[in-house]
C-alpha distance (Angstrom), angle and dihedral (degrees) to the residues before:
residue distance angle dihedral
X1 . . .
X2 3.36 . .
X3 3.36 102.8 .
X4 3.43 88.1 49.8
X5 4.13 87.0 56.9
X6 3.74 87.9 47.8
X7 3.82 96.5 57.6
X8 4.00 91.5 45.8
X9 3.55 84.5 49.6
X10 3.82 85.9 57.2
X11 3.89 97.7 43.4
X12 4.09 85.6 49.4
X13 3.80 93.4 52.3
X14 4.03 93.0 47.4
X15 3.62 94.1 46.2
X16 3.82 91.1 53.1
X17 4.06 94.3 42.7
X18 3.48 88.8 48.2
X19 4.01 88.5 49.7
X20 3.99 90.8 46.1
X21 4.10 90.7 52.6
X22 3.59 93.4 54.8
X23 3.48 96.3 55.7
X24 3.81 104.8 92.7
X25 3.88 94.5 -143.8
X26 3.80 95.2 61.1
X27 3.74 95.6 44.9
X28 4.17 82.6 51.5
X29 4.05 88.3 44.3
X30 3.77 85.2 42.3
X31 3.49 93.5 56.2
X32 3.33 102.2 37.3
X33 4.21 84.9 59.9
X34 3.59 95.2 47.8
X35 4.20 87.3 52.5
X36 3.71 87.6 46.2
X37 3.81 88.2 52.1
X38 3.69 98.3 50.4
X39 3.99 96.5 42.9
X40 4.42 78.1 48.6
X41 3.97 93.8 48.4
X42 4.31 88.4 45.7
X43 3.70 86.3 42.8
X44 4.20 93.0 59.2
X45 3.49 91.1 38.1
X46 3.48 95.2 57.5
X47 4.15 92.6 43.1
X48 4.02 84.7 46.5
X49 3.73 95.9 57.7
X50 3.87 97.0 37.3
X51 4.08 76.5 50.8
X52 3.80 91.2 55.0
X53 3.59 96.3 44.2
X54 3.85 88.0 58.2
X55 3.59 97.6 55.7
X56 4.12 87.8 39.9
X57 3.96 93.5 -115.0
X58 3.72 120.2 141.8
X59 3.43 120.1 -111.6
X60 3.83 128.5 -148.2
X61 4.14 90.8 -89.6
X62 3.44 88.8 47.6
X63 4.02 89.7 56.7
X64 3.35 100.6 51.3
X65 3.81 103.9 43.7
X66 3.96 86.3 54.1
X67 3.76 88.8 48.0
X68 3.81 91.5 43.7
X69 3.69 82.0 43.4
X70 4.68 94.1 52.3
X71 4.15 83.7 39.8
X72 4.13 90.7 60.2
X73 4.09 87.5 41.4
X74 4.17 92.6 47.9
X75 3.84 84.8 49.3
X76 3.83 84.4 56.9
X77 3.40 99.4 48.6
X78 3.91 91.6 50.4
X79 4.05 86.5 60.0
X80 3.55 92.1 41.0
X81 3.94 89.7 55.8
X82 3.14 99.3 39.9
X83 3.80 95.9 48.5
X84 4.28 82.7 46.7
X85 4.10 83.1 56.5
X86 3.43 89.3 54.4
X87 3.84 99.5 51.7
X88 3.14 92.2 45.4
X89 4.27 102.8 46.6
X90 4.51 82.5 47.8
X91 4.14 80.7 45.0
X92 4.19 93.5 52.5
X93 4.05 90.4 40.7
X94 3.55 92.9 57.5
X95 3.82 90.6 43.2
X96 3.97 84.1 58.1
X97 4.16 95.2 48.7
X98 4.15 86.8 47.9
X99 4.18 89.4 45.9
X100 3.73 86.4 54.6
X101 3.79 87.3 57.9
X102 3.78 99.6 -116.4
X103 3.66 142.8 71.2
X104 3.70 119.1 -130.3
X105 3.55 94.2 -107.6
X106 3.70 95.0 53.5
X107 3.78 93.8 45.3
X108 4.17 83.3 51.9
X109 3.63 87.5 50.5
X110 3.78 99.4 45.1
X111 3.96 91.8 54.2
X112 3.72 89.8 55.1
X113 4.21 108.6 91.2
């Protein structure tokens, strides 16, 4: 029985919404308040971040650009590494040709008769 209350209830509610949005005047009214809203929602975050920058707290901007800002710098340090690893393998292989007591080119020019 109840059930059977609660899904009239339903029917009665979506006939009458669907009544309400054809009426032009509510969609303008509804539009009108959802306008309102957004220019209301920009308004406090604007107040809120000129709030924040008073009392010399971060806002959400300010978080991302300085995390955009660490991302580009860890991106930097990856090359940097990398290019360090580099140096450094070319730097140990021609440690190993001068431990061996020749260079390439002298080994190249010793097997020649």
């Amino acid at each position: 029985m109840l059930s059977g209350l609660f899904e009239r209830g339903e029917e009665v509610v979506s006939v009458f919404l669907e009544e309400l949005t054809r009426n032009p005047r509510v969609r303008e009214q509804l539009g009108k308040t959802v306008e309102r809203a957004v220019g209301a929602k920009r308004a406090v975050d604007k107040n809120m971040q000129t709030l924040l920058g008073v009392l010399n707290v971060p806002s959400r901007a300010d978080y991302h650009r300085v995390l955009t800002k660490i991302e580009a710098l860890q991106g930097s340090v990856v090359n940097l590494s990398l290019k360090v690893d580099r140096l450094l393998a070319a730097q140990h292989a021609g440690a190993s040709h001068a431990a061996t007591g020749a260079s390439p080119a002298r080994k190249r020019a010793a097997k020649k008769p």
